[in-house]
C-alpha positions as CSV (number, residue, x, y, z in Angstrom):
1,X,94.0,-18.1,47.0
2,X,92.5,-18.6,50.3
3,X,90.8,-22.0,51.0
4,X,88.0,-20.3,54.0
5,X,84.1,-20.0,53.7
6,X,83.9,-16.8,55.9
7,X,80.6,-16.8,57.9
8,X,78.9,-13.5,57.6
9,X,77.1,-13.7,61.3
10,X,79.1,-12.4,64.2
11,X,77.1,-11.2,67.3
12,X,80.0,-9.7,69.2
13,X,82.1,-7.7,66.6
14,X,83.7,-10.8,65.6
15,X,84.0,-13.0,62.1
16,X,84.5,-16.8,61.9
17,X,87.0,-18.3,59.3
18,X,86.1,-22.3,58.1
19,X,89.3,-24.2,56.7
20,X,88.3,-26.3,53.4
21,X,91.6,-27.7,54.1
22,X,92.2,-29.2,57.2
23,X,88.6,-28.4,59.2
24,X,90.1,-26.2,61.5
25,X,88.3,-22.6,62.7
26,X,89.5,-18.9,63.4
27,X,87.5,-16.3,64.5
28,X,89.2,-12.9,64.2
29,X,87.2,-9.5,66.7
30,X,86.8,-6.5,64.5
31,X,86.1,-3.9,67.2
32,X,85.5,-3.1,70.9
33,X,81.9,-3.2,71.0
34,X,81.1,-6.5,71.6
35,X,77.3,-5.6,71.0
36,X,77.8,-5.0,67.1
37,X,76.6,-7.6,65.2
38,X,78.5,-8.2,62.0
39,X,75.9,-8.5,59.1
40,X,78.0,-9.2,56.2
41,X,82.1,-10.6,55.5
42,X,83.0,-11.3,52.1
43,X,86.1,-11.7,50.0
44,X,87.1,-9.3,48.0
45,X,89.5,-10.5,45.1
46,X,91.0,-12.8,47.9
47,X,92.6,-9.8,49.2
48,X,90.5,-8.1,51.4
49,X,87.5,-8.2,53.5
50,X,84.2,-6.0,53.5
51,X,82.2,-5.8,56.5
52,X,79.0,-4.6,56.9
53,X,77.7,-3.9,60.8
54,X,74.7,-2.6,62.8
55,X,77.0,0.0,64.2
56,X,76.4,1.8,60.8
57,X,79.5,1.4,59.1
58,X,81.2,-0.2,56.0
59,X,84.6,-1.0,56.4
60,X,87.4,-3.1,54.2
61,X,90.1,-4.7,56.1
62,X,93.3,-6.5,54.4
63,X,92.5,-10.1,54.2
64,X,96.4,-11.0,55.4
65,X,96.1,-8.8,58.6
66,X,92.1,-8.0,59.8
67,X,94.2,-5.4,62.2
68,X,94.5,-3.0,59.2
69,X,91.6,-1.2,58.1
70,X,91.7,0.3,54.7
71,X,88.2,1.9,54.6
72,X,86.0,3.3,57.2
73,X,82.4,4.9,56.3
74,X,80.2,5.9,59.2
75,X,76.0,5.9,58.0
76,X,72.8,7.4,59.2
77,X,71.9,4.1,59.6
78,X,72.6,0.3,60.1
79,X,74.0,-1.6,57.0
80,X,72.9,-4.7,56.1
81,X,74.8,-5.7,53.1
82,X,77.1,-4.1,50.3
83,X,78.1,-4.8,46.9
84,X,81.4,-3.8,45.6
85,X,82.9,-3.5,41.9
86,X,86.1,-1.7,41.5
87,X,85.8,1.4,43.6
88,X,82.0,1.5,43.6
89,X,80.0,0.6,46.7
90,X,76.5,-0.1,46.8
91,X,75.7,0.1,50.9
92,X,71.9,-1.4,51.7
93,X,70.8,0.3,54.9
94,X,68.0,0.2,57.0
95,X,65.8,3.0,55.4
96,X,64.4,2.9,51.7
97,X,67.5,5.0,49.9
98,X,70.6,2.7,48.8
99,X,73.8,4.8,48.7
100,X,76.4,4.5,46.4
101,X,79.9,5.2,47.6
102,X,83.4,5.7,45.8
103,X,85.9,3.8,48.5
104,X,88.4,6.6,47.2
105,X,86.2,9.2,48.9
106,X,84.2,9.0,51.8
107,X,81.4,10.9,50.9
108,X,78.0,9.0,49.0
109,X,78.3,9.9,45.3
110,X,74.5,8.4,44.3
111,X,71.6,7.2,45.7
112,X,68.4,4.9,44.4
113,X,65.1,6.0,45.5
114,X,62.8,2.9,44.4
115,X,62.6,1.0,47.6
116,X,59.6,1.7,50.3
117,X,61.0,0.1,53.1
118,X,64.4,-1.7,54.5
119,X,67.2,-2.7,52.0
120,X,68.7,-5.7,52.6
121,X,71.0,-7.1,50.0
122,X,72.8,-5.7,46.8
123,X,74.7,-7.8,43.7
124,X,76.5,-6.7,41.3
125,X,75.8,-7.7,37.6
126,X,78.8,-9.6,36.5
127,X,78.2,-9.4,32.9
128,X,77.6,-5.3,33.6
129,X,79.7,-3.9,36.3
130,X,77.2,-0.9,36.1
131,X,74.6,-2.7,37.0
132,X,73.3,-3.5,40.4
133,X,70.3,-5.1,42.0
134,X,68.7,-4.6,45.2
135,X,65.7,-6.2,47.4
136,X,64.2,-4.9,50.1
137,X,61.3,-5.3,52.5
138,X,59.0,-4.0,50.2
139,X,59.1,-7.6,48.7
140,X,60.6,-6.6,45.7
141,X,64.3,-7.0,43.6
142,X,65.2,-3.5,41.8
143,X,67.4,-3.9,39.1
144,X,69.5,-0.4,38.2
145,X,71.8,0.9,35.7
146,X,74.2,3.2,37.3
147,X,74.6,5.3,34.2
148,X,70.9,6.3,34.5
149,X,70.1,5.4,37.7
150,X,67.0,8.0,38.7
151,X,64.5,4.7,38.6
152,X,65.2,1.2,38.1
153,X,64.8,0.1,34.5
154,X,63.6,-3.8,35.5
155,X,62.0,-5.1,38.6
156,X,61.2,-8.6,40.1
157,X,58.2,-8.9,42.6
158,X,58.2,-11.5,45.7
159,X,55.1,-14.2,45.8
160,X,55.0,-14.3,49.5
161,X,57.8,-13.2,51.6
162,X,60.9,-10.7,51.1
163,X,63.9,-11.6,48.9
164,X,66.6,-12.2,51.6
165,X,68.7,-13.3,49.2
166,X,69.9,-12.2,45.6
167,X,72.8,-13.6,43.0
168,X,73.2,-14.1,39.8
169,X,74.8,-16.7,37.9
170,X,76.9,-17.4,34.4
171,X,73.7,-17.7,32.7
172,X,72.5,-14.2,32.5
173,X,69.8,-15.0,35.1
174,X,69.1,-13.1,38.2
175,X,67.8,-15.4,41.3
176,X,65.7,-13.7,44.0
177,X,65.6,-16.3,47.1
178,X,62.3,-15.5,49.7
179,X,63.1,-16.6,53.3
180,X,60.3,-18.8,52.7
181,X,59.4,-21.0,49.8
182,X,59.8,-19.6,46.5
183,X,63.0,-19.3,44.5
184,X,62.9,-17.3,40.5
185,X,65.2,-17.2,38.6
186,X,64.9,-14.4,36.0
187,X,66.2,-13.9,33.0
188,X,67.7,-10.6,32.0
189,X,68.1,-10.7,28.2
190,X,64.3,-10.7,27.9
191,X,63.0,-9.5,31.5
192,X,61.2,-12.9,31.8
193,X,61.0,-15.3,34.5
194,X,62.9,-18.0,33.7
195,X,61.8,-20.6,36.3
196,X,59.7,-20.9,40.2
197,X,61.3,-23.3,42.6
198,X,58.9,-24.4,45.8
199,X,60.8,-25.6,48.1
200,X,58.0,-26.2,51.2
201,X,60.3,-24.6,53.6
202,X,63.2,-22.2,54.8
203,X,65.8,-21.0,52.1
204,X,69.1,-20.4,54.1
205,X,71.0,-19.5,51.4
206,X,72.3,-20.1,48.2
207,X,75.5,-20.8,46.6
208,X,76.2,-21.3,42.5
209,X,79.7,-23.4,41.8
210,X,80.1,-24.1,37.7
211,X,77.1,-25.5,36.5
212,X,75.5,-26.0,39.8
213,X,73.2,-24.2,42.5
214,X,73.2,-25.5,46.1
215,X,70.7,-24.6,48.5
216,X,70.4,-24.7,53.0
217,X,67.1,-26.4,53.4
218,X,64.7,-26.4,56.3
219,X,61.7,-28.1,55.9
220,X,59.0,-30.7,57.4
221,X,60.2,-32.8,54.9
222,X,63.8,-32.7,54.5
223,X,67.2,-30.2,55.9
224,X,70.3,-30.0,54.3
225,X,71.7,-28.9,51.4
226,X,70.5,-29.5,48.1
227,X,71.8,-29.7,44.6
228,X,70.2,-28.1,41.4
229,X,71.8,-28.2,37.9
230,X,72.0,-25.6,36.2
231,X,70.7,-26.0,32.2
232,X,71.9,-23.6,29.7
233,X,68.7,-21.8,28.8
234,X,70.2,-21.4,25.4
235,X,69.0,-25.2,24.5
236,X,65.5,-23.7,24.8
């Protein structure tokens, strides 16, 4: 298991590895062009590594050797984030259609047409590995089933800015993070909001370990990173 938090951003071409261990830092170039900005790294299995890029391609690398590329897909388009789940890809580009992809074959196998503007991040449902959501600068979170996937069957709409940021966690609850403000976190079972979180200021990011959520801060009042628990929604 590999003890790194991988930071997405890379503006020339290039990845950078954190040790949890001892501190230390790698940074590993994925390509000549050292204009390409790397939108997206992340872990697959601990295995391998997907990378989205603004020189419109997806691409999977071998975790042990970032010289070996397993999977190449040129788009029309910049992509800002993907999803993966077995051989499925879900590619967020900069136009309104999603593409799904089958990393066996190079060629899109479906696309979602619900979004009016820029994609920009897609999840997986890990209780439904056919399900997906996406959010997009149309200020809204699309939730899909891929078995049916001509319209979304559930959506979640933004109170002031774009969802920058989607995951969900061990709860059965989707959270949609604006760059600004407001955090929901929705509950799926019913379709309900579950909960509104103000924070006064800049969501970085969001990251959900066991039974807790952490959260990169900026605001007139406090920065930093701050701890939620999570309560099982069961008790209520």
């Amino acid at each position: 298991m590999y003890l790194y938090i991988n930071k997405r951003a890379g503006l020339n071409s290039n990845i950078l590895f954190f040790s949890l261990k001892n501190g230390q830092t790698s940074e590993y170039k994925l390509g000549q062009n050292n204009e390409c900005i790397i939108n997206q790294a992340d872990f697959i299995n601990n295995q391998e590594i997907l990378v989205s890029d603004n020189d419109n391609q997806i691409r999977i690398f071998d975790a042990e050797n970032l010289n070996k590329e397993k999977y190449l897909r040129n788009c029309s388009h910049c992509v800002n984030h993907c999803a993966i789940s077995n051989h499925v890809i879900i590619a967020c580009l900069d136009q309104p259609l999603i593409l799904g992809f089958d990393r066996r074959d190079s060629r899109p196998f479906l696309t979602l047409k619900g979004h009016v503007c820029n994609n920009f991040v897609a999840q997986f449902d890990p209780m439904d590995s056919m399900k997906v959501a996406t959010s997009g600068e149309d200020k809204k979170c699309l939730i899909w089933d891929l078995r049916k996937h001509q319209v979304p069957f559930d959506q979640v709409e933004a109170i002031s800015k774009p969802f920058y940021n989607i995951l969900y966690n061990n709860q059965g609850q989707l959270i949609c993070i604006e760059s600004d403000d407001f955090v929901q976190i929705f509950n799926l079972e019913n379709s309900k909001l579950y909960q509104v979180i103000d924070f006064f200021g800049k969501c970085g990011g969001c990251a959900i370990y066991k039974d807790k959520m952490y959260f990169n801060l900026q605001s007139h009042r406090k920065t930093g990173l701050f701890e939620y628990n999570l309560i099982n929604n069961i008790k209520f």
